[in-house]
N, C-alpha and C positions, 0 to 999 in steps of 0.2 A: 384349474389355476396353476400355473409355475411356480416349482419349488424353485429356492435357490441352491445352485450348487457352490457351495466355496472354494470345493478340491479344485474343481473346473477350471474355476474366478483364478486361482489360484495358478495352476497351471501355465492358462493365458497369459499371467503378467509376468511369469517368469522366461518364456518367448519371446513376448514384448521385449525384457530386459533385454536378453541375449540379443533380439538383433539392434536396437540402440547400443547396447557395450560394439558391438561385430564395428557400428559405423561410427562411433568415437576413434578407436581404434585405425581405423582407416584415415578416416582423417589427419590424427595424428600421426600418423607416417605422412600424408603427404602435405605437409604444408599448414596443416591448422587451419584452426578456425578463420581466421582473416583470408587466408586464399579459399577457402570455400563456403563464403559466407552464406548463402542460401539453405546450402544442405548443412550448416552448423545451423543455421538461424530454426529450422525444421526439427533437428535433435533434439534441440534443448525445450522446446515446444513439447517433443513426445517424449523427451525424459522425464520432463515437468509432470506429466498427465502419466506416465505409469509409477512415480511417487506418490503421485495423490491417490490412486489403487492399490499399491502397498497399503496406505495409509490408512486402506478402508477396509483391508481384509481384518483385523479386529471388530472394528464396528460392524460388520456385518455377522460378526459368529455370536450378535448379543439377540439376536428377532427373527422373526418371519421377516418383519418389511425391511428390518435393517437388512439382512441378508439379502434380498431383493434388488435395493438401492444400492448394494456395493455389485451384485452382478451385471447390474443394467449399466452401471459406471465403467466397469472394467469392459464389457461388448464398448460402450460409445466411445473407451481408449484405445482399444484393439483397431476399431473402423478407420478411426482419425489418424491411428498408425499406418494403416493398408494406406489412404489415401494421397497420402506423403510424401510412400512410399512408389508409389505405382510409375513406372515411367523413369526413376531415376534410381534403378535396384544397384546398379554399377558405381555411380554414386557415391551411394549408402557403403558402397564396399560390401552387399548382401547378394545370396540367390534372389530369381525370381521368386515371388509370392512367395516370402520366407512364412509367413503367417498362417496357411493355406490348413493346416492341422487345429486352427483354431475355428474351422469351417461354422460346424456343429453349434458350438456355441454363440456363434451371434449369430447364427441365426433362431436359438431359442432366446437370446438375452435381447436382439433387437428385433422380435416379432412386435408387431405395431399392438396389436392386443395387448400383451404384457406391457408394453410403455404405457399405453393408456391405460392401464389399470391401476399405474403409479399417480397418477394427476392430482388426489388426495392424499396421497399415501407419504407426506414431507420426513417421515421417521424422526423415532427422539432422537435429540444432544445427546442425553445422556453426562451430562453436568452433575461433579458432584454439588453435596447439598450447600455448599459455601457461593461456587460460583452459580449456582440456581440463583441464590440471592439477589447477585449481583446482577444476572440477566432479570429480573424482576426487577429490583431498584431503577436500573437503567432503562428498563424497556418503558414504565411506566414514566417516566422523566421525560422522557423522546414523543407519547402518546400525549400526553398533556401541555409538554411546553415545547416542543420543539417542532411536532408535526403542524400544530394550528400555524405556527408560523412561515413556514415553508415555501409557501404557494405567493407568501407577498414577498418576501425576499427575492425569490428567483425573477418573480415577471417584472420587480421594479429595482433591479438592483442593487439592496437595501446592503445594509450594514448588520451585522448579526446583533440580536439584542442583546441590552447588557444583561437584562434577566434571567436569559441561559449561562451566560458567563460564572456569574453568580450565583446561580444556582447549581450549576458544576461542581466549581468551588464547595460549596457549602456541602458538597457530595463526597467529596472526594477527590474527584475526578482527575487531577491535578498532581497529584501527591500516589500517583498510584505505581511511580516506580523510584519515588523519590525513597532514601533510605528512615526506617523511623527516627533513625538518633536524630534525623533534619528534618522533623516533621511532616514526612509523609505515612504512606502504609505501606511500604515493602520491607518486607522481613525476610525476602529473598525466596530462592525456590523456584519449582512450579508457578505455586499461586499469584507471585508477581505478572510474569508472561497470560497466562489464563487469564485472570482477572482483566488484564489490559485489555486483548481481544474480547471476550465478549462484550465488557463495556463500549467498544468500539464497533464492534457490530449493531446493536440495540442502537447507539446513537446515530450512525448510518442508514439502518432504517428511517429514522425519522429525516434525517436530512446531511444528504453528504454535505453542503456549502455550509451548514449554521449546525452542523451536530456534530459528525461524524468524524474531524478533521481539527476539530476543537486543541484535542488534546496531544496532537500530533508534534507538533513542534516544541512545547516546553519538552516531552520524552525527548525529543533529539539534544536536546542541550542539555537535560539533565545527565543521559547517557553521557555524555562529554565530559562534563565535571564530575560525576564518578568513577569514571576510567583514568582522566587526566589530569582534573582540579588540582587546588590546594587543598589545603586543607581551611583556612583563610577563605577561598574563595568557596568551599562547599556550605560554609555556614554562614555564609553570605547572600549565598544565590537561591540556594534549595529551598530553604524554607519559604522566600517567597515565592518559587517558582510552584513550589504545593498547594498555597492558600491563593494562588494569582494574584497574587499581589502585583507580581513580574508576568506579562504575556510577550511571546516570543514572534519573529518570523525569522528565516532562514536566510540567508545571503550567500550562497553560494555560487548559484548559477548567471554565465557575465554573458551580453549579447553573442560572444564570438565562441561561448566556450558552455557548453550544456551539459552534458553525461559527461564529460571530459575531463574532468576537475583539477586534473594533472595539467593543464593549461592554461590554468590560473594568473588574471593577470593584474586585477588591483593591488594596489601594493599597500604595506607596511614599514613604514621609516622611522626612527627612533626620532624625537622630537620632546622637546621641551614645553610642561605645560604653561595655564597665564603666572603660575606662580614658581616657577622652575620644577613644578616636580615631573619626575619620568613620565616618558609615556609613548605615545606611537601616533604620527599623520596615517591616516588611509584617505589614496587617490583612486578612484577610477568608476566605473559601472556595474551593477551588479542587478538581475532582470529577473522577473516570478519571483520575487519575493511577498510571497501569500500572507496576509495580514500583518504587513510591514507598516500601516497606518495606524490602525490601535494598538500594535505592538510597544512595550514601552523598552523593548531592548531588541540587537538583531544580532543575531550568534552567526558571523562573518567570518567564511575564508578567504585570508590574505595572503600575499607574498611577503616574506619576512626574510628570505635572500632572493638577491637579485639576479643569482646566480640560474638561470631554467634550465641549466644542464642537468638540473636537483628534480626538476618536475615535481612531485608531490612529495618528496623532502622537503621542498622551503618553502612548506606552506603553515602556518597558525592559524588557531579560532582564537576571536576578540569576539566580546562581551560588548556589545557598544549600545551605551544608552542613549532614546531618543524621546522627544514630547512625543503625547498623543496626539495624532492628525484627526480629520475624517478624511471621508473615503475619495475625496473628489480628486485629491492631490494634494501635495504638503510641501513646505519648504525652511528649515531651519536654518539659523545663524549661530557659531559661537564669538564670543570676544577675541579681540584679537589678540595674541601671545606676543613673548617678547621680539621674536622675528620680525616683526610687523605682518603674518599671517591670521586669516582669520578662517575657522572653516564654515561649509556649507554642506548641507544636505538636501539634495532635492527629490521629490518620489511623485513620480506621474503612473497615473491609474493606467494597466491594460484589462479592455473590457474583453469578456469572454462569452461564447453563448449557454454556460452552463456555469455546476461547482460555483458559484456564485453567495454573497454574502463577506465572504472572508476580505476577498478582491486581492490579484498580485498588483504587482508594482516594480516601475523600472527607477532604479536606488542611483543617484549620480552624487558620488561624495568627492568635495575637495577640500582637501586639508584638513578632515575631520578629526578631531584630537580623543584619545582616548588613552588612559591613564595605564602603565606599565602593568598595574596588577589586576587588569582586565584581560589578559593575556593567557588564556587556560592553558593552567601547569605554571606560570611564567615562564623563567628563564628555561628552566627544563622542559616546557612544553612547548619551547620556539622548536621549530622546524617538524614538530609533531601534531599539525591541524588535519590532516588529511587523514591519520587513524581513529582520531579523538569524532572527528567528523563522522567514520564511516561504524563506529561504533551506536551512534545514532539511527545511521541511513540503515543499519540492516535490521533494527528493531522498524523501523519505519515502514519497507517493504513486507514486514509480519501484517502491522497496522494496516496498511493500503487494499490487502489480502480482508483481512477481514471487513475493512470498508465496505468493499465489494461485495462480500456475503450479504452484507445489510442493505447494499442497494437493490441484490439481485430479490433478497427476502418480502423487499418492500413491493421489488416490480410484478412478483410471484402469488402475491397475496391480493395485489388490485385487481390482473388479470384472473386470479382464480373467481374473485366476487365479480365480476364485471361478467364472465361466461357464465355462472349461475344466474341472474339475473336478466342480460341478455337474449332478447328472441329475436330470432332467424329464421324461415321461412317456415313458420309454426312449430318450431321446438328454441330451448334455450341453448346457447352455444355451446356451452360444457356436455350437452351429449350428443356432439358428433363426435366421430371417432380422431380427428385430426387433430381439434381442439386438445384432446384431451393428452393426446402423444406428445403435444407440444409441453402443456402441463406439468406430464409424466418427465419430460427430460430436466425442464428445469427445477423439479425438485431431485432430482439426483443431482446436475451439476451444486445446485445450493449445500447439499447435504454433504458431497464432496468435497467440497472447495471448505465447508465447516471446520469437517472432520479432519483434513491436512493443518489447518491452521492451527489446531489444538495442538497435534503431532509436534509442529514448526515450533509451540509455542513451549512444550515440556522439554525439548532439542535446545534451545536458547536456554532454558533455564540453567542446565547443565555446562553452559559453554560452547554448546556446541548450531548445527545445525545452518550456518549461513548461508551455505550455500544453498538450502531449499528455501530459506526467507525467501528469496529470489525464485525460484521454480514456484513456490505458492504463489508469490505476487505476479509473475508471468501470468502462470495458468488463469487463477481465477480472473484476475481484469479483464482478458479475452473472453472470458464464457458470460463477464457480467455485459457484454458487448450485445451478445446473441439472445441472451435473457431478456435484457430489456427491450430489445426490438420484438422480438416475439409479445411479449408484454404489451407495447403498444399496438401490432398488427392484432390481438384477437380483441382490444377496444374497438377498430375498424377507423370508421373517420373519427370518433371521439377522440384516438387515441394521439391524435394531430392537432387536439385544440387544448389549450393551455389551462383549460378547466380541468382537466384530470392530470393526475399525477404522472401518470405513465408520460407524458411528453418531459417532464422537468427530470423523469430517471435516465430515460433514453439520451439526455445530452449531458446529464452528468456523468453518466458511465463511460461514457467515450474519454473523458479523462485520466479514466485510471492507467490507462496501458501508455501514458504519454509520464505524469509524474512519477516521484520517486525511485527514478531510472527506467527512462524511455525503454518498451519494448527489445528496441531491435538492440539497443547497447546492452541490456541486462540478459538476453540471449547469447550474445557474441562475446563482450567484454569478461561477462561475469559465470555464466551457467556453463556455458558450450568451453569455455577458455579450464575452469576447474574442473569439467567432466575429463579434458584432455591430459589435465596435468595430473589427474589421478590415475589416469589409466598406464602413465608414465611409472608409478611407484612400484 
């Protein structure tokens, strides 16, 4: 049997590093990211995946199998580096086969033997005993009420029950980054971030469209109003946003303008309400807005100068409250004001072939009126939506990360019973040796993509770490890609019929590398762009 070596593991990744710093560096001399966007878009891919190696050389120095799974991890980020690599070394601003001293090692960390001997072998958390709790609480939550539901939401594109909702709620669920003086449970710390991710996980297991995603958006607007709020408006908003009283959707994203956000074009104009008092018109369209229909409020970036020389200066977030729809499409009126205006809101359903339940929606407002001190920050909070925003979005990209664990958890777990169970030309699937390499990889990526997220998540507690929210949420959405295909390919034909689980992961997973900042913009705009500019310090 293979020991693990860590000095080894170790070694590797700091190789690894060197030739990623060597083609940052490169890059940054000639042009940046934006003129070499391919071999930026590549970097930040393999810088992403040798953080998550960093990440695991602790957890690996706690086992036999942990150690194991951070080796097997760090050969299959070595490989993906070589591959990347090969062909474009000049490029990269590197020698030929800079890696070539990493020989030795993967070829003991990726002998097929040793991968397949991982196939059961998924290693602990390693949680302390607080958030074991909570992966308990949670996981049992998602097995009970959220999984039996799963399979009828997605094939008939239901609406999430309200008994999850509710029962959320009644959890907690809601209130998990709200501060306790506004009745939630953060007390700040570690255990805020911690908490959130594995609750987030466990409920992604059971169902990205109707679990997983739940608690996604109140965390983006509650981040908002704690960073930017009043103080008025935190004990306003928060408490309900803890017990749901208040559920949210997003408005950000406008037909013409998607990861973009500095091209913001709905507008905010000062406007008189039906009774004079202050407040603001917003015109325009805003599209994926994810549970915009039982939302009963939508935490909307506006233009608030008119000025677009300002770009993401003259942008605010409004609080804007709306009835409950369902899910088919909606359409509201308010009274008309003294203008003789009257506003309108209309929300037409975009259907999707996955992530389903929640349902987006494309938002067309005219002349919707919404009252001055709906305005996060107010007066001091105009021209400050686009930080107050992104103060959210990178707790978000921790969330999305962890999603993905729980999808890939879920797709990892059917395919395992499924190959036990399974017989093929007189034996059962799980012991062929292919099966099982298959197996073996994806509880290393699962354990990996874990193990960074906890990293990302004690990183944020501190203030710190943004910049790998984004490398975590890269990395893992892609590998929860490969997971779940593998997942359905070792079902065979089952794995294509909508009675098993694994067809409804496979098209949910394909989601994740498109929200909470498209793939290729959070490579280029956000990872490869800060990997440059530090390299400048």
């Amino acid at each position: 049997m293979t020991a693990p070596d860590l000095q080894a593991a170790q070694e590797v990744i700091e190789l690894a590093q060197n030739v990623v710093g060597k083609a940052i560096r490169h890059i940054a001399a000639n042009g940046g990211p934006d003129i070499h966007q391919v071999v930026a878009y590549d970097i930040a891919h393999a810088a992403s995946a040798v953080a998550t190696a960093r990440s695991l050389l602790d957890y690996g120095a706690k086992g036999d199998t942990e150690g194991k799974i951070t080796c097997a991890y760090t050969a299959d980020m070595a490989h993906d580096l070589i591959t990347r690599l090969a062909g474009r070394e000049s490029a990269w601003g590197v020698e030929t086969a800079p890696l070539s001293s990493a020989h030795s090692f993967l070829e003991t960390y990726r002998n097929p033997e040793f991968l397949a001997s991982l196939a059961r072998l998924a290693g602990p958390r390693h949680l302390d005993s607080d958030f074991e709790m909570v992966q308990d609480t949670f996981r049992a939550f998602a097995d009970k009420v959220i999984a039996p539901e799963a399979e009828h939401v997605h094939r008939y594109n239901a609406d999430v029950p309200e008994k999850i909702i509710s029962g959320l709620a009644d959890m907690g669920a809601f209130g998990l980054s709200v501060p306790a003086e506004y009745g939630g449970f953060s007390e700040g710390g570690d255990g805020e971030y911690m908490a959130m991710v594995v609750a987030t996980e466990e409920l992604s297991r059971g169902s990205l469209g109707i679990g997983g995603s739940l608690i996604t958006r109140p965390e983006i607007l509650t981040r908002a109003l704690v960073k930017g709020g009043t103080e008025a408006q935190k004990q306003e908003w928060l408490p309900k946003l803890a017990t749901a009283e208040v559920m949210v959707a997003v408005a950000v994203t406008e037909p013409d303008f998607g990861s973009d956000v500095a091209g913001v074009t709905v507008s905010a104009v000062p406007a008189d309400g039906p009774n004079g008092e202050p407040g603001y018109v917003i015109n325009g369209v805003k599209t994926w807005c994810t549970f915009a229909a039982r939302a009963n409020v939508l935490m909307l970036l506006a233009r608030t100068d008119p000025d677009r020389s300002k770009t993401h200066r003259g942008l605010s977030v409004f609080i804007v409250p709306k009835p409950l729809a369902e899910a088919h499409g909606f359409e509201f009126s308010q009274p008309t004001r003294g203008d003789g205006t009257a506003g309108r809101m209309e929300g037409r359903p975009i259907d999707t072939i996955g992530y389903r339940g929640m349902h987006s929606y494309e938002i067309a407002l005219e002349n919707w009126w919404v009252p001055a001190e709906n305005l996060i920050g107010e007066e001091a909070g105009k021209g400050r939506g686009f930080y107050y925003q992104m103060e959210g979005f990178e707790n978000g990209r921790l969330q999305t990360a962890a999603r993905a664990v729980g999808l890939m958890q879920a797709a990892y777990e059917a395919a395992l019973t499924y190959a036990q169970n399974r017989k093929v030309f007189g034996s059962n699937i799980i012991d062929y040796q292919l099966t099982q390499a298959k197996l073996g990889r994806m509880a290393v990526l699962i354990q990996a993509g874990r193990q960074f997220s906890y990293h990302v998540a004690t990183l944020m507690a501190k203030g710190e770490g943004t910049t790998e929210a984004s490398m975590v949420k890269a990395y893992v959405c892609r590998a929860a890609e490969w997971v779940s295909r593998e997942a359905m390919q070792i079902h065979g034909g089952m794995g294509y019929a909508e009675e098993y689980s694994v067809s409804r992961l496979f098209v949910d997973a394909r989601v994740l590398s498109i929200f909470e900042g498209a793939d290729e913009t959070l490579c280029l705009k956000v990872i490869a762009r800060r990997l440059v500019e530090a390299s400048n310090v």
